[in-house]
C-alpha positions in Angstrom: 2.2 9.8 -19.4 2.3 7.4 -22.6 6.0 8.3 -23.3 7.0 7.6 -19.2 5.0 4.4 -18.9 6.8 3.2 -22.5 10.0 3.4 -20.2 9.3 1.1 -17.2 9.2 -2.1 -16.9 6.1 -4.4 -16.8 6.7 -5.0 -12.8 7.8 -1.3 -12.6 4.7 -0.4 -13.9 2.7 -2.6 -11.7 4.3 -1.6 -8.8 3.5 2.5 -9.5 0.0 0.7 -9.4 0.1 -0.8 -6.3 1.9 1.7 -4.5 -0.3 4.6 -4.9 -3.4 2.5 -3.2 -1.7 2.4 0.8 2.0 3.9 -0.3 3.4 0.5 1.0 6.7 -0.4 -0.8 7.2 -3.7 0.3 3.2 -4.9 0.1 3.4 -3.0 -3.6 6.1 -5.2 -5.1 4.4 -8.2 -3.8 1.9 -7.6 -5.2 3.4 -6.7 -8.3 6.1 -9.5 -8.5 3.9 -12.5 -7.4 7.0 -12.6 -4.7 6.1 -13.8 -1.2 9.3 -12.8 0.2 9.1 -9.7 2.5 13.0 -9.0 2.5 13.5 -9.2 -1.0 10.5 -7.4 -1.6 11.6 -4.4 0.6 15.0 -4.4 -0.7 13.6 -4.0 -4.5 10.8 -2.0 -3.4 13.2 0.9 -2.1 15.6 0.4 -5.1 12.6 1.3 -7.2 11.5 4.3 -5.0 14.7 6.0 -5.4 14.4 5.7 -8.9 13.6 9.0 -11.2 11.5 7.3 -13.6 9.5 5.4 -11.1 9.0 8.5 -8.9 7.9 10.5 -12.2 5.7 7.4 -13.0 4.0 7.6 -9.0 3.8 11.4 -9.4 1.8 11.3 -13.3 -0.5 8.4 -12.2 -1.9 10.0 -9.7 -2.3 13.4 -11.1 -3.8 11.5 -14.0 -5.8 9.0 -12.0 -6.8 10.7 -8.6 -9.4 13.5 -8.5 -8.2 16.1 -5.8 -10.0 14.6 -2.6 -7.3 11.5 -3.5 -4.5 13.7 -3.9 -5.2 15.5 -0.3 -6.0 11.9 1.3 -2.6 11.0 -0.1 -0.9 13.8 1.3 -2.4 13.1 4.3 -1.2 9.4 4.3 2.5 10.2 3.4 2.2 13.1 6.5 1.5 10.8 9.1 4.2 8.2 7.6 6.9 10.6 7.7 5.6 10.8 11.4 5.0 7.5 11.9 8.9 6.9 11.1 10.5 10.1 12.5 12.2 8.5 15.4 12.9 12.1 16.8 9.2 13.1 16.7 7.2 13.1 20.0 5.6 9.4 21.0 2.4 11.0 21.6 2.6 12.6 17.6 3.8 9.1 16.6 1.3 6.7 18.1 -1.7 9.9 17.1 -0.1 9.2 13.3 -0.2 5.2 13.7 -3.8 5.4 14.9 -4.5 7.6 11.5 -3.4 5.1 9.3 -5.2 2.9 11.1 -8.3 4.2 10.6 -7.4 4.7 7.1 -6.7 1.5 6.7 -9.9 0.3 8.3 -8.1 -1.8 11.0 -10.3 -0.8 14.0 -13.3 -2.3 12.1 -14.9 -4.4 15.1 -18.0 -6.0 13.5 -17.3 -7.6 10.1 -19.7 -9.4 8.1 -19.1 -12.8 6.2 -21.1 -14.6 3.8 -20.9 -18.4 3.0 -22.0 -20.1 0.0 -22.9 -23.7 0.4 -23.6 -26.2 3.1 -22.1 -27.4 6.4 -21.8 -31.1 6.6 -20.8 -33.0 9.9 -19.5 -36.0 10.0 -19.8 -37.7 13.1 -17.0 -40.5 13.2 -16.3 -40.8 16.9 -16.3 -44.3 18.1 
């Protein structure tokens, strides 16, 4: 792994970091570029996915990094993506993937705590 990361780039390297926690190209090179544009991002972000190197990178990292529970969770992720984005796959197997990755992704979370440090001060300045 020491020789592969030696040959990417400081962003390229980032972005294997970022990719591998919700396999999001675009939201990965955002992250790893300090970029806040979407396009841009998604243009380099699939640029860097086709690359061999950066693949090989993804691939080592999380062999390396991810115990197998991750690596089946992962497989499970990039399953119902390929779903997700198959536009000949049934609607029905499509929204069933969305609603996966959904969970995954702890979107359906309807209570949500928040904590506030400090004081609320109210200023009452109507005449």
């Amino acid at each position: 792994m020491e020789e592969q990361r030696k040959k990417l780039t400081p962003v390229q390297k980032r972005f294997v970091k970022e990719y591998v926690i919700d396999f999001n190209g675009t939201d990965a090179y955002i992250r790893a570029s300090n970029t806040s544009n979407r396009k841009s991002a998604s243009v380099q972000a699939s640029k860097l996915l086709k690359m061999d190197k950066v693949k090989d990178a993804i691939d080592i990292y999380v062999k390396e990094q991810l115990g197998p529970l991750e690596k089946d969770l992962i497989g499970n992720v990039e399953f119902w993506i390929s779903i997700r984005d198959d536009p000949n796959a049934r609607t029905t197997d499509r929204l069933k993937a969305s609603e996966q990755l959904a969970k995954y992704r702890s979107m359906f979370i309807e209570k949500k705590e928040v904590a506030v440090e400090g004081s609320i001060q109210i200023i009452d300045d109507i005449k």
